[in-house]
C-alpha positions as CSV (number, residue, x, y, z in Angstrom):
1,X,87.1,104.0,99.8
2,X,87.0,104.0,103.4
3,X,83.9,105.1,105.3
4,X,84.1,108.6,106.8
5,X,84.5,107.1,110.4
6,X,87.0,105.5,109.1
7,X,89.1,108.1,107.7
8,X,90.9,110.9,109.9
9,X,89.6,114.5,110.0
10,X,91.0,117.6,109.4
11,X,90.8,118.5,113.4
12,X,92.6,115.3,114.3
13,X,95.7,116.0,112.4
14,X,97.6,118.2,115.1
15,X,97.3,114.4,117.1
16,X,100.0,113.1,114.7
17,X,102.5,116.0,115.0
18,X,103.9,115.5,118.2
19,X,104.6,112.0,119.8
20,X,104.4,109.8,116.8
21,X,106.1,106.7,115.6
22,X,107.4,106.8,112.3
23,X,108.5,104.8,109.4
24,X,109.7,104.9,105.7
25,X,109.6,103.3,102.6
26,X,110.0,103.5,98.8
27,X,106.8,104.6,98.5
28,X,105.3,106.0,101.9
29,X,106.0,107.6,104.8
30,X,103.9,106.2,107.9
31,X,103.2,108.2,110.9
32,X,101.2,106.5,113.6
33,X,99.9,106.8,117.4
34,X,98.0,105.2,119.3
35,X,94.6,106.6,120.3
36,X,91.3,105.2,122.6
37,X,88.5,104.6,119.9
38,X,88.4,103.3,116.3
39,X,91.1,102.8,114.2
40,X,91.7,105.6,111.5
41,X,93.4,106.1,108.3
42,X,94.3,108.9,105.8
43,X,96.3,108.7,103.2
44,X,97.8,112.9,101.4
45,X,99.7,114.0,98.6
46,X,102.4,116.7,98.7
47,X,101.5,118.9,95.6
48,X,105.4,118.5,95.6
49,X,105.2,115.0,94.6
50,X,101.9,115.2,92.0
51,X,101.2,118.6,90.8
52,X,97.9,117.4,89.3
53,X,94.9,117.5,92.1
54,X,93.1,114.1,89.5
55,X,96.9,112.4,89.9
56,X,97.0,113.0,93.6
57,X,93.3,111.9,94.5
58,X,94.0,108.6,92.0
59,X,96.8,107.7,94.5
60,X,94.7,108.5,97.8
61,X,91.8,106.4,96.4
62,X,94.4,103.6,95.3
63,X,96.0,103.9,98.8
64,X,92.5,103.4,100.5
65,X,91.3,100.4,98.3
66,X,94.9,98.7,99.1
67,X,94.7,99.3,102.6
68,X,91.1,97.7,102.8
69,X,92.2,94.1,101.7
70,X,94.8,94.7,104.6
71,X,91.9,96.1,107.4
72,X,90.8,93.0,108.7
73,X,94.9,92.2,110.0
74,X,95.3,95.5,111.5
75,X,95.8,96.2,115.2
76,X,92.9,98.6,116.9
77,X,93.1,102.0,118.4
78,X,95.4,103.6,115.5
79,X,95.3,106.6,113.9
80,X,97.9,106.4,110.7
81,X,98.9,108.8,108.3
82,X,100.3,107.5,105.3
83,X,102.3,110.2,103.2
84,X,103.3,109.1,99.4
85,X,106.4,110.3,98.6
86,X,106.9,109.2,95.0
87,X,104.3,108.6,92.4
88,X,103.9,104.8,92.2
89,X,104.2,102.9,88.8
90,X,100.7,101.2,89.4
91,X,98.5,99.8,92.2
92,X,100.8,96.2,92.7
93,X,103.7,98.8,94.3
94,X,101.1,100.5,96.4
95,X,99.9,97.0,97.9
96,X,103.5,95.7,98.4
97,X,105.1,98.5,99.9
98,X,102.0,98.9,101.9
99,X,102.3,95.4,103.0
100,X,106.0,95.8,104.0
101,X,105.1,99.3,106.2
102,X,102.6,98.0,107.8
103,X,104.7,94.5,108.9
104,X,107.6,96.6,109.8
105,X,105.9,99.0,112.1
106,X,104.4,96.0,113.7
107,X,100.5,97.5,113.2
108,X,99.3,93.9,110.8
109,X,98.8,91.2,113.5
């Protein structure tokens, strides 16, 4: 899991409403914008797509781990939203369609 600093808060969400760059997949939904400071990620769960809060936290905290392996690549001053907007079969889908979001909105280096 990422650390807090890492994460977006609650109060920062109203940033990516308005003025935001967006892209889909299978899997995700990616809604980014550029922002002076440290990069920041969050990854939420329509109770639409999981009904279960255990099934929807599993797929945050599988969206997290995934995206660390891919932190290091990843251009600065970001704040990204991921949305899920299926259940995935298992982690392997998370990683490659995070792979392929992240290259097609240009934000892995």
């Amino acid at each position: 899991m990422f650390s807090k600093n890492r994460r977006i808060p609650r109060k920062m969400f109203p940033l990516l409403s308005n003025g935001t760059k967006t892209f889909k997949s299978n899997l995700f939904l990616l809604r980014f914008v550029s922002k002076d400071g440290p990069s920041r990620f969050c990854f939420s769960v329509s109770k639409k797509i999981a009904k279960s809060a255990v099934v929807r936290n599993k797929m945050r905290r599988a969206g997290y781990r995934s995206l660390e392996k891919h932190f290091p690549e990843i251009s600065s001053n970001i704040l990204a939203l991921f949305s899920f907007r299926t259940i995935p079969k298992n982690d392997e889908e998370i990683i490659k369609n995070l792979k392929s979001i992240l290259t097609e909105s240009k934000l892995i280096k």
